[in-house]
GUSE-85198 format. One record per residue: residue number from 1; y, z, x of N, C-alpha, C, O in turn. Coordinates in steps of 0.2 Angstrom, whole numbers, plus 5000, padded with zeros to 4 digits. Atoms other than C-alpha are relative to their C-alpha. Layout:
// residues N
pos / nnorth / nup / neast / canorth / caup / caeast / cnorth / cup / ceast / onorth / oup / oeast
NUM / Y / Z / X / Y / Z / X / Y / Z / X / Y / Z / X
...
***
This chain:
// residues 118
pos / nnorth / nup / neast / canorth / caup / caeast / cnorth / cup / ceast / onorth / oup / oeast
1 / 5005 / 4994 / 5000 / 5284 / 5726 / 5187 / 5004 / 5006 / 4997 / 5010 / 5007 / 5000
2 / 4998 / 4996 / 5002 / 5288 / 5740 / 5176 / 5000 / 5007 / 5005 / 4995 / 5008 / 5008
3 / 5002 / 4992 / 4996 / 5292 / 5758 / 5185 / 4997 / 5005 / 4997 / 4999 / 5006 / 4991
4 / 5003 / 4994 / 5002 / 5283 / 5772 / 5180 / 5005 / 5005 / 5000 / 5007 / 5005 / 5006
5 / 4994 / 4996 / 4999 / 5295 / 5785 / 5176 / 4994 / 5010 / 4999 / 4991 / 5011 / 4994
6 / 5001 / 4994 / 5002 / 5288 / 5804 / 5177 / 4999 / 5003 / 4996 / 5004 / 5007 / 4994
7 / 5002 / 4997 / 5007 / 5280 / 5810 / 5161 / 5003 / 5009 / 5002 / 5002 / 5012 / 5007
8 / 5000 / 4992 / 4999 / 5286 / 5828 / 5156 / 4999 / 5002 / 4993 / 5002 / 5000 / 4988
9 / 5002 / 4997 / 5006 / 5278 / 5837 / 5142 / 5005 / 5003 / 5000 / 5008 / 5004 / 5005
10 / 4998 / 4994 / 5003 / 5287 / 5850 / 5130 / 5000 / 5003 / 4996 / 5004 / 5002 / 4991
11 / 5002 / 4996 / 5003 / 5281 / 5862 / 5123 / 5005 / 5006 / 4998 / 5006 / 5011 / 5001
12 / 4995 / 4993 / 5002 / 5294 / 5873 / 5112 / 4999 / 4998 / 4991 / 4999 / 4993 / 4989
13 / 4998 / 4999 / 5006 / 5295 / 5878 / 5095 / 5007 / 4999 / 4995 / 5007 / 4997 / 4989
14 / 4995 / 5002 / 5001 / 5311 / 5876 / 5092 / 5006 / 4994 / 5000 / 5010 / 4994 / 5005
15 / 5001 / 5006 / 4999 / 5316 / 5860 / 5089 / 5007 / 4999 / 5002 / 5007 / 4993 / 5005
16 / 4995 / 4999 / 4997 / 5335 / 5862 / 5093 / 4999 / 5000 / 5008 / 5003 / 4998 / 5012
17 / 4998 / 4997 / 4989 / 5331 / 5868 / 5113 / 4993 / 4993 / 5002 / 4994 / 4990 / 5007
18 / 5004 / 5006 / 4997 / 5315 / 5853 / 5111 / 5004 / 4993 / 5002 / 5004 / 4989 / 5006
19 / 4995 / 5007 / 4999 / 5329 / 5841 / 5108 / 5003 / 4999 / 5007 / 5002 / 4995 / 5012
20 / 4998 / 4999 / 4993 / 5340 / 5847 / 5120 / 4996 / 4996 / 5006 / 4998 / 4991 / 5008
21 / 5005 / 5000 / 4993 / 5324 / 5846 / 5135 / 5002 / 4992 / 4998 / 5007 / 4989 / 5001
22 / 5001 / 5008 / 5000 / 5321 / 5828 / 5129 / 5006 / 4996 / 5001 / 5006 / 4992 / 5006
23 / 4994 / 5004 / 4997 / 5338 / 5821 / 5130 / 5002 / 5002 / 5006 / 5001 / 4996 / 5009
24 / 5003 / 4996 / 4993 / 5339 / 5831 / 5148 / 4998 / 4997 / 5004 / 5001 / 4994 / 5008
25 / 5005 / 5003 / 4998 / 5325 / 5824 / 5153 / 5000 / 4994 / 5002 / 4998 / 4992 / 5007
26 / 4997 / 5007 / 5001 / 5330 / 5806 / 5148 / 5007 / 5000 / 5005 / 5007 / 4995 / 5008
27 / 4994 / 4999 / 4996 / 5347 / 5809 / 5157 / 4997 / 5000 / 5007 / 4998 / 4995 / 5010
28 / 5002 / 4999 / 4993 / 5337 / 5816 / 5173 / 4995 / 4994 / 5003 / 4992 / 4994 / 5008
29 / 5003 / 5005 / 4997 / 5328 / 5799 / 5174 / 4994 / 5000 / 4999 / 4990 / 4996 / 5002
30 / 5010 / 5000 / 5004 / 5310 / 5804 / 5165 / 4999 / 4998 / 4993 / 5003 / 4997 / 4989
31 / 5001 / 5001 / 5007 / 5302 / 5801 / 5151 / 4997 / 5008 / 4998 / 4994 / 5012 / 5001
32 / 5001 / 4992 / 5002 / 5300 / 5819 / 5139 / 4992 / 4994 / 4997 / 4990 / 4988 / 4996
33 / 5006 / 5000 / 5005 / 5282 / 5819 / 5131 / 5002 / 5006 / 4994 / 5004 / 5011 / 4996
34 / 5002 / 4993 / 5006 / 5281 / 5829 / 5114 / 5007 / 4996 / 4998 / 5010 / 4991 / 4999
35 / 5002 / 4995 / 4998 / 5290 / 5838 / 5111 / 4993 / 5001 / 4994 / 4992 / 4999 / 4988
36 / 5004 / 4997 / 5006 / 5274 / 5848 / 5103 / 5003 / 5007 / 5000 / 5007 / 5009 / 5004
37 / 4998 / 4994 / 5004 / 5277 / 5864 / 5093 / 4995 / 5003 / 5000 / 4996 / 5009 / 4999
38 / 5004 / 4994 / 5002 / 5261 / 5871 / 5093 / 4994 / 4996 / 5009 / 4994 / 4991 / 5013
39 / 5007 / 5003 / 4993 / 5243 / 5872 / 5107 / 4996 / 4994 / 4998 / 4993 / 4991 / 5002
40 / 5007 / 5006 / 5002 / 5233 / 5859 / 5097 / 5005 / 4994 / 5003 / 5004 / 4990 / 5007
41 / 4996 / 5007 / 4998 / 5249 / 5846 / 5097 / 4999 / 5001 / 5007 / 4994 / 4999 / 5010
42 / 5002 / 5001 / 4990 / 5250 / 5850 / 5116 / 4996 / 4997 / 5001 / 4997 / 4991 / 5002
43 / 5007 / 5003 / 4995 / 5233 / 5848 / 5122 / 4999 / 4994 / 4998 / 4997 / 4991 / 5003
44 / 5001 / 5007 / 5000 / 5232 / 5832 / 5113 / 5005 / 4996 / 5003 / 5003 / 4991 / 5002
45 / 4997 / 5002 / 4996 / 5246 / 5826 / 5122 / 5000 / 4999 / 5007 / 5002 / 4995 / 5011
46 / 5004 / 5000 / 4991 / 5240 / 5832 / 5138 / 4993 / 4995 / 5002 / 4992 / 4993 / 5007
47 / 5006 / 5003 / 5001 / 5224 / 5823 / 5134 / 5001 / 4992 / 5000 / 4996 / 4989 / 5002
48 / 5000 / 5007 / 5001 / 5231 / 5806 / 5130 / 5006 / 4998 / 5005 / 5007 / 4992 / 5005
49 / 4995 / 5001 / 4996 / 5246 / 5806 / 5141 / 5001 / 5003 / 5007 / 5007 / 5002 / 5008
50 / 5002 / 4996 / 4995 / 5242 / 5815 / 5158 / 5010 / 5000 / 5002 / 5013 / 4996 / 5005
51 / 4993 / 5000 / 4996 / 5260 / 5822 / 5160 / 5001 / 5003 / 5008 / 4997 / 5007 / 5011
52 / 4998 / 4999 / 4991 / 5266 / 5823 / 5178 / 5003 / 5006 / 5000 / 5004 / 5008 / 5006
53 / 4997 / 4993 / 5000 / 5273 / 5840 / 5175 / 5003 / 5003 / 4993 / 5005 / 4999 / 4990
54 / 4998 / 4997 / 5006 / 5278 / 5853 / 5159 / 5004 / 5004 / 4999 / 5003 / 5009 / 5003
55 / 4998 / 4994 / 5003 / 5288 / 5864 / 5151 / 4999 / 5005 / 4995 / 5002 / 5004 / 4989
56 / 5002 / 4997 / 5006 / 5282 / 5876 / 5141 / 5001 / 5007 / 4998 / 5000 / 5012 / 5002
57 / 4997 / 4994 / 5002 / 5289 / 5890 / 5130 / 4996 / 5005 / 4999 / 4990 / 5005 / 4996
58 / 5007 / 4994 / 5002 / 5282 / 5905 / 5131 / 4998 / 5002 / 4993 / 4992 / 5002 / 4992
59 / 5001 / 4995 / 5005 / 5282 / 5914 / 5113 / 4998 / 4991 / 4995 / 5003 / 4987 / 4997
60 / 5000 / 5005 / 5003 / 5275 / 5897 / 5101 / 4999 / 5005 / 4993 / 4998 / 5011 / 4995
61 / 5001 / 5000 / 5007 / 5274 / 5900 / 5081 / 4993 / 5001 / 5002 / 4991 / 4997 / 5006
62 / 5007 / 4997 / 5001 / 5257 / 5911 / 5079 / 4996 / 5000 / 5007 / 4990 / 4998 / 5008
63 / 5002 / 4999 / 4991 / 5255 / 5914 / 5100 / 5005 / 4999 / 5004 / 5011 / 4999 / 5003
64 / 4998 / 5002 / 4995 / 5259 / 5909 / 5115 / 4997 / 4995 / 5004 / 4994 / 4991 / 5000
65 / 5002 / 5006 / 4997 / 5256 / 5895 / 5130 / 4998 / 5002 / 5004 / 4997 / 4997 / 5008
66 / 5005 / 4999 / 4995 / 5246 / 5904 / 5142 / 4995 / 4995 / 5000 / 4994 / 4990 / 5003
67 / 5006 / 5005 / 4999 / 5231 / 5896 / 5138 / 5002 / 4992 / 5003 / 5000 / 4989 / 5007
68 / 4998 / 5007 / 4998 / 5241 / 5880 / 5139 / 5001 / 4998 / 5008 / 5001 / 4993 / 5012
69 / 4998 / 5001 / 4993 / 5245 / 5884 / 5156 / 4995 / 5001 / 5005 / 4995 / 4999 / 5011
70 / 5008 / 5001 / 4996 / 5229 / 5887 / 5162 / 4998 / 4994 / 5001 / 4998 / 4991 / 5007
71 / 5001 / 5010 / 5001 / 5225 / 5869 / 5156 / 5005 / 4998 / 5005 / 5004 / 4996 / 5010
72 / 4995 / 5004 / 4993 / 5238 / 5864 / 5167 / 4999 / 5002 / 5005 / 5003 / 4999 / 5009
73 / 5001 / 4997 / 4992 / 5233 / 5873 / 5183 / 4994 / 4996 / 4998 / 4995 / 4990 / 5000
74 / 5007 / 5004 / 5000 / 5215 / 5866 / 5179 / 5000 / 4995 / 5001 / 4995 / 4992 / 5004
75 / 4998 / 5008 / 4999 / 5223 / 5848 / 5179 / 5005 / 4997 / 5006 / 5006 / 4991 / 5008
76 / 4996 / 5001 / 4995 / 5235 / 5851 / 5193 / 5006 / 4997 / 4997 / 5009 / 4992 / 5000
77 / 4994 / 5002 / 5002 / 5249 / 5848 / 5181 / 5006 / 5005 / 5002 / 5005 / 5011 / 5000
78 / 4995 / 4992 / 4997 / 5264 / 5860 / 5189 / 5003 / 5001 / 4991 / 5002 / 4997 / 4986
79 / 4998 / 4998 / 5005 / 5272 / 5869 / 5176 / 5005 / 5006 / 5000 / 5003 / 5010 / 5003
80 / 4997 / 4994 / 4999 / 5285 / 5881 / 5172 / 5003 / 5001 / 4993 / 5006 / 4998 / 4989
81 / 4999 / 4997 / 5007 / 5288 / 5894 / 5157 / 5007 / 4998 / 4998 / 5010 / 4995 / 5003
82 / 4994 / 5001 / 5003 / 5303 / 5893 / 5146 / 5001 / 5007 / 4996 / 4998 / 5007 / 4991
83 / 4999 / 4995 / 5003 / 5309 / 5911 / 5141 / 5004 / 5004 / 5000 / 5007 / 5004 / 5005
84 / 4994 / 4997 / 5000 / 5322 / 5923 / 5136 / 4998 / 5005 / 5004 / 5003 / 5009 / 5006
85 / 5002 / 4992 / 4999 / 5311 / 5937 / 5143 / 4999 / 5003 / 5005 / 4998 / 5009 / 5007
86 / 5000 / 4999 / 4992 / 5309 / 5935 / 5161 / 4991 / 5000 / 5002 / 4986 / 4999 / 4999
87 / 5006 / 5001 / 4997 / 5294 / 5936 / 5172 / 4994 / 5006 / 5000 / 4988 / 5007 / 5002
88 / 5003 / 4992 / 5001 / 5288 / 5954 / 5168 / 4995 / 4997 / 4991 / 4991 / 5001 / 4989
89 / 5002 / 5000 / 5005 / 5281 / 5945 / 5150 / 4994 / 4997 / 5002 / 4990 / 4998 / 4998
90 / 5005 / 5003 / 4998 / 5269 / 5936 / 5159 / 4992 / 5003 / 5003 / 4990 / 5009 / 5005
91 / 5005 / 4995 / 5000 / 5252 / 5939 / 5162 / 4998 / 4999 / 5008 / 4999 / 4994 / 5011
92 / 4999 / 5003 / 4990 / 5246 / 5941 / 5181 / 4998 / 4997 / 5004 / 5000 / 4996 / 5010
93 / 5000 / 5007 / 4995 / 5237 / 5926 / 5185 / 5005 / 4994 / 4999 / 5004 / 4988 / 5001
94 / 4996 / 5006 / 5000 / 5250 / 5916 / 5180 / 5008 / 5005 / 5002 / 5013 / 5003 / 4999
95 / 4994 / 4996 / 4999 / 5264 / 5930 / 5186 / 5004 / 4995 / 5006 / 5010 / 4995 / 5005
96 / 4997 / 5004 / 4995 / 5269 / 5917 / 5202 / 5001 / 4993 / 4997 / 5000 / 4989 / 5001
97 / 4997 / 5006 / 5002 / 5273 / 5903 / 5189 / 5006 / 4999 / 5000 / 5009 / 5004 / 4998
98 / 4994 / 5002 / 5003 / 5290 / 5894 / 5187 / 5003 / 5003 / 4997 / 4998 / 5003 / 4993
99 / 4995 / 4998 / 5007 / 5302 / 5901 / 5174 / 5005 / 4998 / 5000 / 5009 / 4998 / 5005
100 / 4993 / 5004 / 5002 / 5316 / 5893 / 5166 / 5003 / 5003 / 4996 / 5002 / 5002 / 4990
101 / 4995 / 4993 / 5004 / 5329 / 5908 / 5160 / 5003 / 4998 / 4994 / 5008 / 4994 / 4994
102 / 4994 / 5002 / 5007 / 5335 / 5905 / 5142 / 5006 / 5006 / 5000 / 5006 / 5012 / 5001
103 / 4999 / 5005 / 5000 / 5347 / 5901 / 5139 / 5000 / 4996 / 5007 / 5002 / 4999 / 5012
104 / 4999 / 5003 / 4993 / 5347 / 5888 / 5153 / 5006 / 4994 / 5001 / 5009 / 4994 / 4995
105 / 4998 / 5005 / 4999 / 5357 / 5874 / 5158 / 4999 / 4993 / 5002 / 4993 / 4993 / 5003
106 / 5003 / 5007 / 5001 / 5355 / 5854 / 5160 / 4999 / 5002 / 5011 / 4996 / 4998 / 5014
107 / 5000 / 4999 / 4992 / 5358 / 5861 / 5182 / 4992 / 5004 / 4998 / 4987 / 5002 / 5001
108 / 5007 / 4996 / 5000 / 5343 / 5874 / 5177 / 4995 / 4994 / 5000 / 4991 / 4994 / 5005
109 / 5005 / 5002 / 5002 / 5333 / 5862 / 5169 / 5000 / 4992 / 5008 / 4995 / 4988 / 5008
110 / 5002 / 5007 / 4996 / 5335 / 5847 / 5184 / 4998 / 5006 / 5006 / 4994 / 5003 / 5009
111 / 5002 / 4999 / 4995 / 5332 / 5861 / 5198 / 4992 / 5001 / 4998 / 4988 / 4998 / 5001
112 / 5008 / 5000 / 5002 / 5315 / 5865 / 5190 / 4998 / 4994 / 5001 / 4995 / 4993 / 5007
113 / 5004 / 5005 / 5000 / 5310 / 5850 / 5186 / 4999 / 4996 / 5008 / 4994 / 4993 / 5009
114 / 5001 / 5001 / 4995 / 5315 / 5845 / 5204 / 4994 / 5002 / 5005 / 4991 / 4998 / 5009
115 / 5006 / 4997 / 4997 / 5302 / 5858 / 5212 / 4995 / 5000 / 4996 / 4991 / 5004 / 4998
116 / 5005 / 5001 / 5005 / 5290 / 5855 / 5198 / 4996 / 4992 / 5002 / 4990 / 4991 / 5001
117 / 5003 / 5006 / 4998 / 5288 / 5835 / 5205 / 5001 / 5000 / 5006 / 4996 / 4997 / 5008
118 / 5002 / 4999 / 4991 / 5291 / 5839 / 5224 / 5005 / 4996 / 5002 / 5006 / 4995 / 5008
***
């Protein structure tokens, strides 16, 4: 029997810091989903691969990932921003979300991800 390994969306524009997450990810014993670059790639990702938890950059190419993050409290996906700009960028129903400080590190990226799956 196959194990099921923890899906983790990622959501980043940047396709150097998407890499990074993804190898990371793989390193910390999950499988990455995406990464997507934009909300439409997202949400279809979300939609066909129910990730167990995400990571998602705040500033995307022509917006942002609030909405995205909405969608994931609606689905009960945990989630935490990804941002150079701290928690003051955020808007105030999602001001008590996770944040993952850029730059971070692969210790940053496994304590999240560790309170992100419980």
């Amino acid at each position: 029997m196959r194990v099921q390994l923890p899906r983790i969306l990622i959501v980043d524009d940047e396709a150097l810091i998407a890499a990074l997450l993804s190898d990371w990810i793989v390193e910390l014993g999950h499988e990455p989903v995406g990464p997507a670059a934009a909300e439409d790639a997202a949400r279809q990702l979300i939609d066909s691969t129910s990730p167990h938890a995400a990571i998602l950059d705040v500033s995307l190419s022509g917006g942002d990932s609030f909405a995205l993050a909405r969608t994931c409290r609606e689905r009960s996906i945990p989630f935490a921003f990804a941002t150079g700009y701290g928690k003051d960028r955020l808007p105030p129903d999602l001001a008590d979300s996770p944040v993952l400080a850029k730059p971070f590190t692969f210790d940053d990226v496994q304590q999240v991800l560790a309170n992100l799956l419980g």
